[in-house]
C-alpha positions in Angstrom: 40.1 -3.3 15.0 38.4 0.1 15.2 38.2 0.4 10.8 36.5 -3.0 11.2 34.4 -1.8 14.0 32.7 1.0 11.5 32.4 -1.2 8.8 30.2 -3.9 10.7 27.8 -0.9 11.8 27.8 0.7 8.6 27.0 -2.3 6.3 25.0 -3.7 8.5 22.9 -1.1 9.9 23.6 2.4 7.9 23.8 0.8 4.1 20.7 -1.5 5.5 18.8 1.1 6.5 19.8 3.9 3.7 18.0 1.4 1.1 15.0 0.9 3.4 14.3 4.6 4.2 15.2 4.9 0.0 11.9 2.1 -0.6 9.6 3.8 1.8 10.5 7.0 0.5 9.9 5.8 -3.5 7.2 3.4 -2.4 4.7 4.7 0.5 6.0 8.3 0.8 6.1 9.3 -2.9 3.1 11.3 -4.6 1.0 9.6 -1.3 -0.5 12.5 -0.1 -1.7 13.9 -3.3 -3.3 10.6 -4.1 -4.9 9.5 -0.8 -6.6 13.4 -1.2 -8.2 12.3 -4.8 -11.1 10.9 -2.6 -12.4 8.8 0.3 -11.7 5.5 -1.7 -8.1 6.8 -2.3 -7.5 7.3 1.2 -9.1 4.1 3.0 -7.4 1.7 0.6 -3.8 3.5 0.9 -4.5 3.5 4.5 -5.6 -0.1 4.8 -2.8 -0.9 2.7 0.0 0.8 4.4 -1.2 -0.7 8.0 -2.0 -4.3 7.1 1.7 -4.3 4.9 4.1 -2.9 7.7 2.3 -3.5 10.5 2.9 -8.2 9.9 6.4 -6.9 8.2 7.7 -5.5 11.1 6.1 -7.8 13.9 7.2 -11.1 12.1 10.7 -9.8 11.8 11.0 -9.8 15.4 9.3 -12.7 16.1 11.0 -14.4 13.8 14.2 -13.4 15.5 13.7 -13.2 18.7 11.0 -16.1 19.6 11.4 -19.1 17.0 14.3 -21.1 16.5 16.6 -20.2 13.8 15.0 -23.4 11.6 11.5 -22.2 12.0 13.1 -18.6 10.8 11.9 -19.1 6.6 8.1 -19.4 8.1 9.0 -15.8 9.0 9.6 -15.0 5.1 6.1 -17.1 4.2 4.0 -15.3 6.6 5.2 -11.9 5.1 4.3 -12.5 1.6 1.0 -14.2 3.0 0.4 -11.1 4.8 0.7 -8.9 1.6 -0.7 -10.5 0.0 -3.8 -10.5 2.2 -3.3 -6.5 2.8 -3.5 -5.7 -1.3 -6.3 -8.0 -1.3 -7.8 -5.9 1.5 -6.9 -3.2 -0.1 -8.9 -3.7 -3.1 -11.5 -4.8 -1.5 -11.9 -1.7 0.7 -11.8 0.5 -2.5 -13.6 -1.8 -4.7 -15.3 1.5 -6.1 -12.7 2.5 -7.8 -11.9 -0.8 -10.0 -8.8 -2.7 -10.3 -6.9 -0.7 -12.9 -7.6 2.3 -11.1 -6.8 0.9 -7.8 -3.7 -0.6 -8.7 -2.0 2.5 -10.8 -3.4 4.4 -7.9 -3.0 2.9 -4.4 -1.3 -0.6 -4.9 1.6 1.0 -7.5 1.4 4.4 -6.1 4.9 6.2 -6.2 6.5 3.5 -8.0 4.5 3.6 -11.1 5.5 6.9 -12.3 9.0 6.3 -11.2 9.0 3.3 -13.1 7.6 4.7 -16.4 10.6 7.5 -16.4 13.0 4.8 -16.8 11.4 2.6 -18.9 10.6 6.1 -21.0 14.4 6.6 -21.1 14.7 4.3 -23.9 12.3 5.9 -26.6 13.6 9.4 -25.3 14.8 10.4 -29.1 11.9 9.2 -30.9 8.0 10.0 -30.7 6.1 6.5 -29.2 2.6 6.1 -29.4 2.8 2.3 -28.5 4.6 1.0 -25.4 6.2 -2.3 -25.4 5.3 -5.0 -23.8 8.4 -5.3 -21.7 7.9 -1.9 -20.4 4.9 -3.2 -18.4 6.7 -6.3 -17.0 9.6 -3.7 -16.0 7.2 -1.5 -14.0 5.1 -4.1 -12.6 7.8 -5.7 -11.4 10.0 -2.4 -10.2 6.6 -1.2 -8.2 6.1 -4.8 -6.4 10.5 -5.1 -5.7 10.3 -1.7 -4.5 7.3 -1.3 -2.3 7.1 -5.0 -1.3 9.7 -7.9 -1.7 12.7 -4.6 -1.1 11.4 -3.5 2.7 10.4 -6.8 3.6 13.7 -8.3 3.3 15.6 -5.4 4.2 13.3 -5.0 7.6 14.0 -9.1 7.9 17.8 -8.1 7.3 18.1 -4.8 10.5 16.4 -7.1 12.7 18.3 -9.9 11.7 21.4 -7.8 12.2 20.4 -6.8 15.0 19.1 -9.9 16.9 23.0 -11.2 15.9 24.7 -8.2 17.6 22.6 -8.3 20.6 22.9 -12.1 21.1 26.5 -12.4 20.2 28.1 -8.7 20.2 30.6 -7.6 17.0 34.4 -7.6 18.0 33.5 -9.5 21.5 
């Protein structure tokens, strides 16, 4: 009873949150400072970015669990990519300035775009490449969007869903 005890609360809540702190850390912590400081642009769209992306994230995950029914829960998971999308829309918008390759290498893909060029640079690490391929790009576009996006959305959804489970119906009662 006790091993299976720890190994609810671990999976659930330590493992759970290990891998979110780990996509924060890659995805909104990573190389942020240094990039928000390359100008007044830089700043307001990471800014506007980070609020309008966490800020419906973490508010529909507790609505979602705590005041709808458990049927209405998937309009939870439709309003969060709505609302991120609308924040990186926002996001450009309020650093238009800057264009959108700039913006999105920058602010939209910060942290996880260099991360994501060392691994896809691990493959050509014997040779000398001029060229990149064009799966390199579909790699780290979609890396930077699971990492800073679809990972902490779901795995926010998943705490409070874990949560809103053991408060409702406690483990081992």
């Amino acid at each position: 009873m006790f091993f299976d005890l720890v190994d609810h609360y671990i999976t659930d809540y330590c493992i759970v949150s290990i891998a979110l702190l780990e996509c924060i850390a890659v995805g909104w912590v990573f190389e942020a400072h240094e990039t928000a400081s390359r100008s007044e642009a830089h700043e307001r769209g990471m800014k506007v970015l980070g609020f309008l992306y966490w800020f419906p994230v973490i508010i529909i995950s507790i609505y979602c669990h705590f005041g709808v029914d458990e049927d209405d829960q998937i309009w939870g998971v439709v309003a969060m990519a709505a609302s991120s999308l609308m924040a990186a829309l926002i996001s450009f918008i309020s650093a238009r300035e800057l264009g959108f390759g700039s913006w999105y290498h920058e602010i939209f893909a910060c942290g996880t775009n260099k991360v994501a060029m060392g691994i896809t640079s691990i493959s050509y690490a014997d040779s000398d490449i001029e060229d990149r391929s064009w799966w390199m790009l579909m790699f780290e576009g979609w890396f930077g969007v699971g990492v800073k996006f679809i990972n902490p959305a779901l795995l926010t959804y998943l705490l409070i869903d874990n949560l809103q489970a053991d408060l409702f119906e406690p483990y081992a009662d």
